[in-house]
Every structure is written in structure tokens, then in C-alpha cells.
C-alpha positions as CSV (number, residue, x, y, z in Angstrom):
1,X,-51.4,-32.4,-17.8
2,X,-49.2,-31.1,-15.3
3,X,-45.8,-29.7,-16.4
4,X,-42.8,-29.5,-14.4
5,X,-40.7,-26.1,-14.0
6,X,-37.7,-26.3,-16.4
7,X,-34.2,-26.2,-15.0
8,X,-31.5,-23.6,-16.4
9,X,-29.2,-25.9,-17.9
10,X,-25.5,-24.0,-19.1
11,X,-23.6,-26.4,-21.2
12,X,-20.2,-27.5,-19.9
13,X,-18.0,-26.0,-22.7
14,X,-19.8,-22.0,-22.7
15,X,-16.9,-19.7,-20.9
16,X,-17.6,-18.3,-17.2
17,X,-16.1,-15.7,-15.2
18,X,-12.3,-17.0,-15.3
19,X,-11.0,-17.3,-11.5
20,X,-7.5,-16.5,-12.6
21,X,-8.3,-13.0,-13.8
22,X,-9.0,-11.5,-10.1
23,X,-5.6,-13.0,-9.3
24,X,-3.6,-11.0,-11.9
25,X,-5.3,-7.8,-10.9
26,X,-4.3,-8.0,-6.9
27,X,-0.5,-9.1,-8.0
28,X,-0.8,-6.2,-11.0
29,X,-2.1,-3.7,-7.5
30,X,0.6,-5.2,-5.6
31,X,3.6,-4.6,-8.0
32,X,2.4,-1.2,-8.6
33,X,2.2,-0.5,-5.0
34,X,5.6,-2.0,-4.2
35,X,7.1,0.0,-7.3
36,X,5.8,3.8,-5.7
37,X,6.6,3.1,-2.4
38,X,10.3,2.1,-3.7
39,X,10.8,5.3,-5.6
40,X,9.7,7.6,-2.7
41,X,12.5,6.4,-0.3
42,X,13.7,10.0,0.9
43,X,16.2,8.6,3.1
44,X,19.8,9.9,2.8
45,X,21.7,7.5,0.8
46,X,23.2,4.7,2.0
47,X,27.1,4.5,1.8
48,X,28.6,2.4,-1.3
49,X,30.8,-0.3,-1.0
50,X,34.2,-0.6,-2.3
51,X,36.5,1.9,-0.9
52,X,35.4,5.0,-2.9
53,X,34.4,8.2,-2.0
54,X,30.5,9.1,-3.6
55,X,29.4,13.0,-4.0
56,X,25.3,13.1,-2.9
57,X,24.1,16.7,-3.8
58,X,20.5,16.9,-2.8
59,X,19.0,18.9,-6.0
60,X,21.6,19.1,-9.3
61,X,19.4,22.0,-10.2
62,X,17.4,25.6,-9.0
63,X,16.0,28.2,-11.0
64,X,15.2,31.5,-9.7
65,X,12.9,32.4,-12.7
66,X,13.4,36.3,-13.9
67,X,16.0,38.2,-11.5
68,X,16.6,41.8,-12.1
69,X,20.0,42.9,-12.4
70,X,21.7,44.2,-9.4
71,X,19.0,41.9,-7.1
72,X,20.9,39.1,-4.9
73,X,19.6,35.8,-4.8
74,X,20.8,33.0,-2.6
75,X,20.2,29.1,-2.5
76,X,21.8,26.4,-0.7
77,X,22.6,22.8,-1.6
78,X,23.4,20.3,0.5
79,X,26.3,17.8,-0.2
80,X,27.6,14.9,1.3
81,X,30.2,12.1,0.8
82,X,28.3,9.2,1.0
83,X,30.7,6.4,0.1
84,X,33.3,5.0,2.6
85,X,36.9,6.6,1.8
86,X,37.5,10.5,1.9
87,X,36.0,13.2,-0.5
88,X,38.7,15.3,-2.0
89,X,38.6,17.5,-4.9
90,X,41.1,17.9,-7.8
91,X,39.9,21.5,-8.6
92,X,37.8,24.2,-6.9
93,X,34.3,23.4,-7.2
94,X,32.5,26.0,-8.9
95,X,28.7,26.7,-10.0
96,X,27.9,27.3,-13.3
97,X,24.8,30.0,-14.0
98,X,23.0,29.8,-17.1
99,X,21.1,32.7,-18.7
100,X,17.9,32.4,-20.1
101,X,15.9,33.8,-23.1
């Protein structure tokens, strides 16, 4: 009696490696990609639109840590009008220093 090897037989309804999943992962990659490379635009700022001036200050905030009294410290912040009509102020700008604990 002579027996013939057996087949691997996988029924029809047993789950396999779903083709759609590699699919979601490169778009999930791609959106992720697109995302970082958006928010690390360090071009200056394009104008608005709509006849306004727009102030652009290039950081809001510095801290020099612990200064001791009677020691000068000096930093410089760049502004710019980026809109399309004139920049004018009402008052004299001013810079507001805030002491710490």
C-alpha cells in the first residue's frame, strides 16, 4: 500500500493576512509626514489679504533666567508688518518685564 503525500488544505472562510491593512499604514506614514513638514515652514510669513496691516514679531517671549541687579542684559526682536496696508501704532509700544520667584 502506497500512500500519497497529503496536501495542506486552509479552508476558504479561516482569516489571512488582510491586504488593506499595509495600505492604512503608508497613508497613516504619509499624513504624518505631510503634517511635520507643514508645521516646520520657517519661512517669513506671507502677507494677508484684505487691506490690513499684520504685526509678525519673531519670538513673543525671552527669558534671561537669574540677572543680578545692576547687570545689563540686551535682546532683540524682530518685527515686521506683514499684511498689505501700513503699520501704525495708537500708543508707544512698550515691553513689559516680569519678575520671577
Amino acid at each position: 500500500m502506497t500512500t500519497k503525500p497529503s496536501k495542506k488544505v486552509t479552508p476558504k472562510n479561516q482569516p489571512g493576512f488582510p491586504i488593506w491593512l499595509p495600505l492604512i499604514i503608508v497613508a497613516g506614514v504619509v499624513l504624518i509626514a505631510v503634517a511635520v513638514l507643514s508645521n516646520n515652514s520657517s519661512s517669513p510669513a506671507a502677507p494677508t489679504t484684505g487691506g490690513a496691516p499684520a504685526l509678525n514679531v519673531d519670538k513673543d517671549r525671552f527669558d534671561f533666567g537669574d540677572v543680578k541687579l545692576g547687570q545689563t542684559v540686551q535682546v532683540s526682536f524682530e518685527v515686521a508688518n506683514t499684511g498689505d496696508a501700513p503699520l501704525r501704532f495708537k500708543e508707544k509700544p512698550y515691553i513689559e518685564v516680569a519678575a520671577g520667584c
